[in-house]
C-alpha positions as CSV (number, residue, x, y, z in Angstrom):
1,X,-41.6,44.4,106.7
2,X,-38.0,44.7,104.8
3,X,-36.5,42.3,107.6
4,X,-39.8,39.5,106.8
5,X,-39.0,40.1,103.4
6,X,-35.2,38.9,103.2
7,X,-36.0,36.3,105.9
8,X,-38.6,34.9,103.3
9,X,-36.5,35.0,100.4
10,X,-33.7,33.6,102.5
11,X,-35.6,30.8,103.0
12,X,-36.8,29.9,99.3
13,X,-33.3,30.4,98.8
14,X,-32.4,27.6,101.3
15,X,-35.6,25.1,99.8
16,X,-34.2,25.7,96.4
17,X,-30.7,25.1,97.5
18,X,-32.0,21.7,99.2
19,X,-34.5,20.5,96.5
20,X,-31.5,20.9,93.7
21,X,-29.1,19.3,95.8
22,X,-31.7,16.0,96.2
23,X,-32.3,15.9,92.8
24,X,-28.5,15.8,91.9
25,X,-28.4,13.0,95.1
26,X,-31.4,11.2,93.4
27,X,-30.5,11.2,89.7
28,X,-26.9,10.6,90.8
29,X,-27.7,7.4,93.0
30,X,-30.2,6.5,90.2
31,X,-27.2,6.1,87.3
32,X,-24.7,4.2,90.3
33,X,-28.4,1.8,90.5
34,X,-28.7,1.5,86.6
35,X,-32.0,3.4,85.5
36,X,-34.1,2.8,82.9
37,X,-32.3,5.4,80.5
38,X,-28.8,4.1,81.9
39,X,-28.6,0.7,82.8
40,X,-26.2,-1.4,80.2
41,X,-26.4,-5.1,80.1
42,X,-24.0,-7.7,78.6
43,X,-24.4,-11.3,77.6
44,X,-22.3,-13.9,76.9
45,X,-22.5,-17.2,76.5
46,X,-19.5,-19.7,76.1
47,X,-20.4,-23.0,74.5
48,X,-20.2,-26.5,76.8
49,X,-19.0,-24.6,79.8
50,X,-19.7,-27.2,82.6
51,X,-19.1,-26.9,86.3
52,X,-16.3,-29.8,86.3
53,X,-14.5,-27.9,83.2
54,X,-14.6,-24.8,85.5
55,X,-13.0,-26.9,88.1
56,X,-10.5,-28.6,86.5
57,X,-9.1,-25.8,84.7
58,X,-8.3,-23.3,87.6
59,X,-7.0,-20.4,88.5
60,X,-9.8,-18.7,87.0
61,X,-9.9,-15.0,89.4
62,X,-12.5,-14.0,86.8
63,X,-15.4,-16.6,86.9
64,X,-14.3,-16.8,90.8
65,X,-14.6,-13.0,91.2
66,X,-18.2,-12.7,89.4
67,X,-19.5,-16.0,91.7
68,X,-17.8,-13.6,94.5
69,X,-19.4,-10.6,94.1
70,X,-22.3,-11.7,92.6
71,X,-25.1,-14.3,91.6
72,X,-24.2,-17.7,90.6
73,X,-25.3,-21.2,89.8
74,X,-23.9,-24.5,88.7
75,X,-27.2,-26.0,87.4
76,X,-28.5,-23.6,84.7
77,X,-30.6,-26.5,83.1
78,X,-30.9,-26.8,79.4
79,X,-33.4,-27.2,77.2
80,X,-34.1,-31.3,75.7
81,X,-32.0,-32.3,73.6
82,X,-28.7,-30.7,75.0
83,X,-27.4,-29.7,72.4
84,X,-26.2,-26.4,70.7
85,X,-28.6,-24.8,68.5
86,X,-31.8,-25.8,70.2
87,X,-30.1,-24.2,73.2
88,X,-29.2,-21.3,71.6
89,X,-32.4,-20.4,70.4
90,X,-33.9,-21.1,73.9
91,X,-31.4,-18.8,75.8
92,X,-32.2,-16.2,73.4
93,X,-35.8,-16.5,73.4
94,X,-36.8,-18.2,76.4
95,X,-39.4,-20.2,74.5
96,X,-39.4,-23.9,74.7
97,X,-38.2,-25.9,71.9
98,X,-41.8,-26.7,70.6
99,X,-42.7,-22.8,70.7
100,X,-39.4,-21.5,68.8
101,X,-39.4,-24.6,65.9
102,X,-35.3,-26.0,66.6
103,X,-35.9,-28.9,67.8
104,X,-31.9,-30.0,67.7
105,X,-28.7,-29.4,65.9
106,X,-30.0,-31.6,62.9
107,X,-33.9,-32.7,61.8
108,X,-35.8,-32.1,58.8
109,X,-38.9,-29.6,58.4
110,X,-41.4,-30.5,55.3
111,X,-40.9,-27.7,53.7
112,X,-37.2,-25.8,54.6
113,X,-35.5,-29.6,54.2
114,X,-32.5,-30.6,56.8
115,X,-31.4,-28.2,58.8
116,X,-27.7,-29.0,60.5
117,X,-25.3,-27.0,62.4
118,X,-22.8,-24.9,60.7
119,X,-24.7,-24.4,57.6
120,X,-25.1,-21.2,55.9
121,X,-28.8,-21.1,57.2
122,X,-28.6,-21.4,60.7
123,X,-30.6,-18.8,61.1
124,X,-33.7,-17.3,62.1
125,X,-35.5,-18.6,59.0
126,X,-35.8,-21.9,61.0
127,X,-37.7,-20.3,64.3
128,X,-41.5,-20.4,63.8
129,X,-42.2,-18.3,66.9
130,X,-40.7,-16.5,70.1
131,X,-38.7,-13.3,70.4
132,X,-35.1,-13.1,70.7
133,X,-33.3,-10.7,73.6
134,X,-32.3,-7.9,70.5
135,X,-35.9,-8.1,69.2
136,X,-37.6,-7.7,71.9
137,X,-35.3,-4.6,73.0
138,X,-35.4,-2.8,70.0
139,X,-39.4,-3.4,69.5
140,X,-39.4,-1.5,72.9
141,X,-36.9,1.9,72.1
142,X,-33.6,-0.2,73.3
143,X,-30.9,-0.6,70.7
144,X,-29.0,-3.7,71.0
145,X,-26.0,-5.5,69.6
146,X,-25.3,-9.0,68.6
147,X,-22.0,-10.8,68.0
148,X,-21.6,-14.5,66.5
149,X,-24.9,-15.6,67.7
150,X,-27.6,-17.5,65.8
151,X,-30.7,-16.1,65.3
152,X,-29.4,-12.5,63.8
153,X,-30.3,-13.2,60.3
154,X,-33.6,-14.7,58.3
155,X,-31.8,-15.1,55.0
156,X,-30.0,-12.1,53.7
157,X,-32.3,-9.9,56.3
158,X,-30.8,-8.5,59.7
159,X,-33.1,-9.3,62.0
160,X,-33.8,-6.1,64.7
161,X,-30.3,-5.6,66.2
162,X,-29.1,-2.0,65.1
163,X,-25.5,-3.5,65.7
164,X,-25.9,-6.8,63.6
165,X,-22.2,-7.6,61.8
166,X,-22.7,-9.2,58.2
167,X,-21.3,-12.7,59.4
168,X,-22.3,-16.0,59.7
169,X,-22.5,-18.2,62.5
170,X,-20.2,-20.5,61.2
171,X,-17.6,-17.9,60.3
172,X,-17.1,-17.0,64.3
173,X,-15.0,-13.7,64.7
174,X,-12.3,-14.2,67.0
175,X,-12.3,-12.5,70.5
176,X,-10.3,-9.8,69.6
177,X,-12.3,-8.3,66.8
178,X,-16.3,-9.5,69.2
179,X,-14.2,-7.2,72.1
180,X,-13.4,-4.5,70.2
181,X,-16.8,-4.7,68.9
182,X,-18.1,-4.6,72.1
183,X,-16.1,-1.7,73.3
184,X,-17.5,0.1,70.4
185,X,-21.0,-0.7,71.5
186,X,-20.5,0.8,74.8
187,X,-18.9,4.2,73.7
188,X,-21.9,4.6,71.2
189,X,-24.7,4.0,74.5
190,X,-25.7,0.4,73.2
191,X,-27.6,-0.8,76.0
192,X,-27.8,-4.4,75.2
193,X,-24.8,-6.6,73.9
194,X,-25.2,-10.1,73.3
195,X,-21.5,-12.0,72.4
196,X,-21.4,-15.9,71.7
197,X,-17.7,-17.8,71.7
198,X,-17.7,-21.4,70.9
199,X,-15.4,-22.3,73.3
200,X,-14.7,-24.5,75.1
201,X,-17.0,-27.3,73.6
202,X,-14.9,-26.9,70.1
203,X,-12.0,-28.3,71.8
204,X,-13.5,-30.6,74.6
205,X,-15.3,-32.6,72.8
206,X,-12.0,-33.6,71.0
207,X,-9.9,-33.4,74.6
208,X,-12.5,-34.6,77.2
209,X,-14.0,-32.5,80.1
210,X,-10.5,-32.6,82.2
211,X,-8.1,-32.4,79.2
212,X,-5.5,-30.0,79.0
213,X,-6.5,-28.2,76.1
214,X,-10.1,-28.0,77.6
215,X,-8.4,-26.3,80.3
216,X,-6.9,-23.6,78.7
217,X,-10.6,-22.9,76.0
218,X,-11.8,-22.2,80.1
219,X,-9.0,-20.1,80.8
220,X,-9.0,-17.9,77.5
221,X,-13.0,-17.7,78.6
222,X,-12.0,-16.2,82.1
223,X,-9.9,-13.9,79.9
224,X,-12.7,-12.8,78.3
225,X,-14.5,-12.3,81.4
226,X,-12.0,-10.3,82.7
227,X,-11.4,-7.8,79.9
228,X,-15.0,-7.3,80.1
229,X,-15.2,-6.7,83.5
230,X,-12.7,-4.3,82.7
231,X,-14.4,-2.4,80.0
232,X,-17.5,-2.2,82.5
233,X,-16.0,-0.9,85.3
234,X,-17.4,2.1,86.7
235,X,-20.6,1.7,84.2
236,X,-24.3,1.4,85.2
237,X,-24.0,-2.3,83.9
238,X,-25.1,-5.9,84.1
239,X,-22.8,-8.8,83.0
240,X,-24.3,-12.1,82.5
241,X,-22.7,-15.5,81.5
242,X,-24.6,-18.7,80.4
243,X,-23.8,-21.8,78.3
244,X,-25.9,-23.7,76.2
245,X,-25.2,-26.7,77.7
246,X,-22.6,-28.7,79.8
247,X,-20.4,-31.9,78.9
248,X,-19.6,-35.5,80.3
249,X,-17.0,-37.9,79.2
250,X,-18.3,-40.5,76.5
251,X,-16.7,-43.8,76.1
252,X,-19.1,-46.3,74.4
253,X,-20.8,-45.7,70.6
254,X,-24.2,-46.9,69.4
255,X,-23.6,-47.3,65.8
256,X,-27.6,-45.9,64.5
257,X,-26.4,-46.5,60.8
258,X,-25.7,-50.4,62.2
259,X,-29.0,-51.1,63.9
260,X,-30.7,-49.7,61.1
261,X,-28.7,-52.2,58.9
262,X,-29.8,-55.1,61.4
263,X,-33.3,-54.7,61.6
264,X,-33.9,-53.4,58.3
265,X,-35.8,-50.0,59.0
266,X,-36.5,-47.9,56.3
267,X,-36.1,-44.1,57.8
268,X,-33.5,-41.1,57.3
269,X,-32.1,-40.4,60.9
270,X,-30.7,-36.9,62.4
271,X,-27.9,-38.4,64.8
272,X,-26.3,-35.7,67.3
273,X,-24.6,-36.6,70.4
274,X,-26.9,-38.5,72.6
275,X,-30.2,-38.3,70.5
276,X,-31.4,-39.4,67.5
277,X,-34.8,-38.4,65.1
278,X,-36.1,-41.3,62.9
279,X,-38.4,-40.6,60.1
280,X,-39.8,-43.1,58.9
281,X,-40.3,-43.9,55.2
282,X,-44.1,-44.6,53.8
283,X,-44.6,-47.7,54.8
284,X,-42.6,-48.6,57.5
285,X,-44.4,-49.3,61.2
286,X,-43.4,-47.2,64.4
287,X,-44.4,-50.1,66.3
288,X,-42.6,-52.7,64.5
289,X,-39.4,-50.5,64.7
290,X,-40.1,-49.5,68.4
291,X,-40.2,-53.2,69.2
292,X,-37.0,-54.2,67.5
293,X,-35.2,-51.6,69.4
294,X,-36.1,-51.8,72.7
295,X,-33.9,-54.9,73.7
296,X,-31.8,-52.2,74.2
297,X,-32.5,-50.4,77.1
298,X,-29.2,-50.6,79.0
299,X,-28.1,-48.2,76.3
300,X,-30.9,-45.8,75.1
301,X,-34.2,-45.6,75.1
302,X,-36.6,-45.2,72.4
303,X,-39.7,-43.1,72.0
304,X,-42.5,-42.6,69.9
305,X,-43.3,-39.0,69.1
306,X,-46.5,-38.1,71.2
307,X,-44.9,-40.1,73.9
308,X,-41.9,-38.1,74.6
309,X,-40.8,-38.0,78.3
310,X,-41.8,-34.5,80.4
311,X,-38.5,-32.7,80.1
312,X,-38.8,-33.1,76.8
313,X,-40.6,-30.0,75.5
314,X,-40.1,-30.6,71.8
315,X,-44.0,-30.7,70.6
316,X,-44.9,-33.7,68.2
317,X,-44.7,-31.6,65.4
318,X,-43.6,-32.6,61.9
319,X,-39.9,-32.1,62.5
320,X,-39.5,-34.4,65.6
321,X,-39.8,-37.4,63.0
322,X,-42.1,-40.4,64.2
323,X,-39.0,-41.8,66.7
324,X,-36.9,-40.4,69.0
325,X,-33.4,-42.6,70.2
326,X,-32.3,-40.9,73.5
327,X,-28.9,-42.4,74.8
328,X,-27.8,-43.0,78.3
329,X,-24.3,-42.2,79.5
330,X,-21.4,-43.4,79.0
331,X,-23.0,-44.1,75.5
332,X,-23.0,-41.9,72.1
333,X,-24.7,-42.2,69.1
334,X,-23.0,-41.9,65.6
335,X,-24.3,-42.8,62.4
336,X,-22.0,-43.7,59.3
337,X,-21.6,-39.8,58.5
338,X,-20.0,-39.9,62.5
339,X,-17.4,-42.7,61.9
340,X,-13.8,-42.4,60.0
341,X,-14.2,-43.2,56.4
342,X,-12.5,-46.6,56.4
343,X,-15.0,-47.8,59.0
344,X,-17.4,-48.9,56.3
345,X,-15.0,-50.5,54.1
346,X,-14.2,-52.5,57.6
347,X,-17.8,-53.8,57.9
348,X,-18.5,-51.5,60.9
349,X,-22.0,-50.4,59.3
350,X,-22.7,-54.2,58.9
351,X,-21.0,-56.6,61.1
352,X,-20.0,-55.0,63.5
353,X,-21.9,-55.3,67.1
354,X,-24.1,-51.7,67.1
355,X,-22.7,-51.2,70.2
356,X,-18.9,-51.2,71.0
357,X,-16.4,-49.1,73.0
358,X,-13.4,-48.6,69.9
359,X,-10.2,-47.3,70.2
360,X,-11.0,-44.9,67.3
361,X,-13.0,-42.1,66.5
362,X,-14.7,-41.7,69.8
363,X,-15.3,-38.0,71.2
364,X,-13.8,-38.1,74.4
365,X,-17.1,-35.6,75.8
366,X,-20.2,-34.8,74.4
367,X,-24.2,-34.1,75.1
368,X,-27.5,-34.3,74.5
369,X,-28.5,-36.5,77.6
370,X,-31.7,-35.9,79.4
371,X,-31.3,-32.8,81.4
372,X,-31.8,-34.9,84.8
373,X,-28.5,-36.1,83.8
374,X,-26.4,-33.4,86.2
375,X,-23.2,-33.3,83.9
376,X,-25.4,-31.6,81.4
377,X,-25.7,-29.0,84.0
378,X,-24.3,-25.0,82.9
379,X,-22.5,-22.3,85.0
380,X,-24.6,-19.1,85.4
381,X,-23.4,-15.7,86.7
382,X,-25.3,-12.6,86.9
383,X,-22.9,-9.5,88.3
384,X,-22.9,-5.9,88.8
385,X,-25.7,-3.3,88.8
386,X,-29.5,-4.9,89.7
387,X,-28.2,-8.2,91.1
388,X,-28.5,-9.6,95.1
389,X,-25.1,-11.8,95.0
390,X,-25.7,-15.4,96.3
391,X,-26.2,-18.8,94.5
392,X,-28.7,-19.8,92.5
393,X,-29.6,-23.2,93.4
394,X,-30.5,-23.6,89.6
395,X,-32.7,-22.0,86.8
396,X,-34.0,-23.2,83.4
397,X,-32.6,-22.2,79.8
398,X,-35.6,-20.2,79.2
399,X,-35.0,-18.0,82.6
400,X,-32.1,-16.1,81.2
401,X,-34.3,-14.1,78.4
402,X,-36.8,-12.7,81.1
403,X,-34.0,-12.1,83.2
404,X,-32.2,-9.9,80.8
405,X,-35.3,-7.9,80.0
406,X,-36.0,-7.6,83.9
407,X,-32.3,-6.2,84.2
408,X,-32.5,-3.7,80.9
409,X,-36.5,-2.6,82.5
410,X,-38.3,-4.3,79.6
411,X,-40.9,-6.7,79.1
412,X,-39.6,-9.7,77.8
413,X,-40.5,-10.9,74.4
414,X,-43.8,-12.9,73.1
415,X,-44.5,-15.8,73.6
416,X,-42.5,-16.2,77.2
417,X,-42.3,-19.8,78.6
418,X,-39.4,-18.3,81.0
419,X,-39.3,-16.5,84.4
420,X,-36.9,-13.5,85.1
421,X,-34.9,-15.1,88.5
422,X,-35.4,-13.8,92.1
423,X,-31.4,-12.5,92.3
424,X,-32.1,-9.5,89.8
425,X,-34.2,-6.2,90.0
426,X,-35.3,-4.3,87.4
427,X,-33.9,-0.8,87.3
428,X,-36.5,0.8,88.7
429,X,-36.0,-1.9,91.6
């Protein structure tokens, strides 16, 4: 009986032994996976960062170590038009355009007035819907942190990120002080950090896509990627990198402020890059101003609101005017705000042809093309814990919210017009 005894406490012994041994295996191989309670996930999104920036500026081991070792694509598309802030807005939320209220960098709401990038209210008070990332986080139990972004502050209110720095988007902290931020985040268990740099569309649109100074914004962006890659290694962690857009050479301007002049229309006009909003006074006829533009279809079209095109996910809403003026490449639009301040004394607003290719005052790259226009085509890269390397033959603007919420184990945030992308699982995955 003694002998059955010790045999049979022997062998709970040995089951005990085992089970606490697979639970240290499980829970172990859980964290190296990224669980629910561990998982970290960083964002980052570099402004106009096009595949044929990317190219032109190399070396870059960084961006070629996360297309290496993880998921990639050259085609993330963006929202219409391709510019900055309605981009912005759409990466964070993954609502369309019409759903989250920005419509483009510059266009006037009945009520708010004109809203223009680089103001000291670009921010949430202009969305009308849609979550972003850090909302819909920290609605679910997961602290967050957002650096430079758009969309952290209605008015003088933080909006939902527990790390949400008291600075405006126009006043963009330099890379030192958004890393050493970041690094902070991570030794206090922040499990969601978004970080926007404006680089390198601030400099290409003054150098061109291939310029030298364009090269090295790209390269101080694969430095960035590289000291975050360091500051994650060994971590349960996700990094991804998006732009809001991508870039193309421009070498022709259509002078809005001039055709204006020439047929006489009565309307205020938001000019940005490639599009243009006309609102029309009382009074004045969509059709009548439809007609006298459209001789000029080898350099933009022209559309009445209701009417837009299908990428064009805008809404006919109050705010896209009664007009839209959508460019074609190699053209640009300016108006007289967008032209040196001797042009008008020169008669450029008034006799002038509307359409010219000067040796002045043209940005060498721009956007806000149709996004069927490949140049206006993002990089994408999705690396580390959760991700199946390989390309990504291409993804929308509004994929990357549901994707981060797939890769932290949330739901993403309400309204969703996005879909998380096949290349990720969720932590429980």
């Amino acid at each position: 009986m003694a002998g059955g005894i010790s045999r049979h406490f022997a062998f709970e012994g040995i089951v005990k032994r085992f089970l606490i041994a697979l639970t240290a295996f499980v829970l172990v191989a859980a964290s190296a996976s990224g669980t629910p309670a561990g998982r970290t996930v960083v964002v980052v999104m570099f402004d106009g960062l096009s595949p044929a920036e990317l190219d032109a500026a190399r070396p870059t081991p960084n961006f070629d170590r996360l297309r290496r070792e993880g998921a990639w694509s050259r085609h993330l598309v963006p929202a219409f038009p391709t510019l900055s802030l309605i981009n912005h807005t759409t990466f964070l939320t993954g609502c369309w355009p019409a759903h989250h209220g920005v419509v483009s960098n510059t266009f006037r709401d009945p009520e708010l007035g004109w809203f223009a990038a680089g103001s000291d209210r670009d921010d949430a008070v202009w969305r009308t819907g849609c979550e972003t990332i850090w909302e819909a986080a920290e609605r679910q139990g997961v602290h967050a942190a957002a650096f430079n972004f758009v969309d952290r502050w209605r008015g003088s209110h933080p909006l939902a990120a527990t790390v949400n720095p008291e600075v405006a988007w126009k006043d963009h902290e330099d890379d030192e002080t958004i890393l050493r931020r970041t690094q902070a985040a991570l030794a206090h268990g922040t499990r969601l950090i978004a970080l926007y740099f404006d680089f390198p569309d601030s400099v290409a649109h003054g150098d061109g896509v291939t310029g030298a100074k364009t090269g090295q914004a790209v390269r101080r962006a694969d430095a960035v990627v590289g000291r975050l890659l360091a500051m994650l290694k060994g971590r349960p962690a996700t990094l991804v990198v998006g732009t809001d857009h991508g870039m193309t050479d421009a070498t022709a301007v259509i002078n809005v402020s001039r055709l204006m002049n020439e047929y006489d229309i009565h309307a205020q006009a938001a000019v940005d890059g490639a599009s243009t909003f006309l609102y029309l006074d009382n009074g004045e006829s969509a059709a009548r101003v439809a007609k006298a533009l459209g001789g000029y279809g080898y350099a933009f079209d022209v559309y009445r609101t209701g009417h837009y095109p299908a990428y064009a996910h805008i809404g006919s809403g109050p705010r896209v005017g009664d007009l839209m003026l959508v460019a074609k490449p190699p053209y640009r639009m300016v108006d007289a705000r967008g032209l040196p301040w001797w042009a008008n004394w020169l008669g450029v607003n008034r006799f002038w042809s509307p359409i010219f290719s000067p040796g002045f005052g043209v940005v060498p790259a721009t956007h806000g093309y149709p996004p069927s226009v490949p140049e206006m085509h993002g990089v994408f890269y999705v690396w580390g814990a959760g991700v199946v390397p390989g390309e990504i033959r291409r993804l929308d603007q509004v994929d990357v919210h549901p994707t981060v919420m797939k890769l932290l184990g949330l739901q993403p945030g309400r309204p969703m017009d996005g879909h998380a992308i096949a290349a990720v699982r969720s932590p429980a995955g």
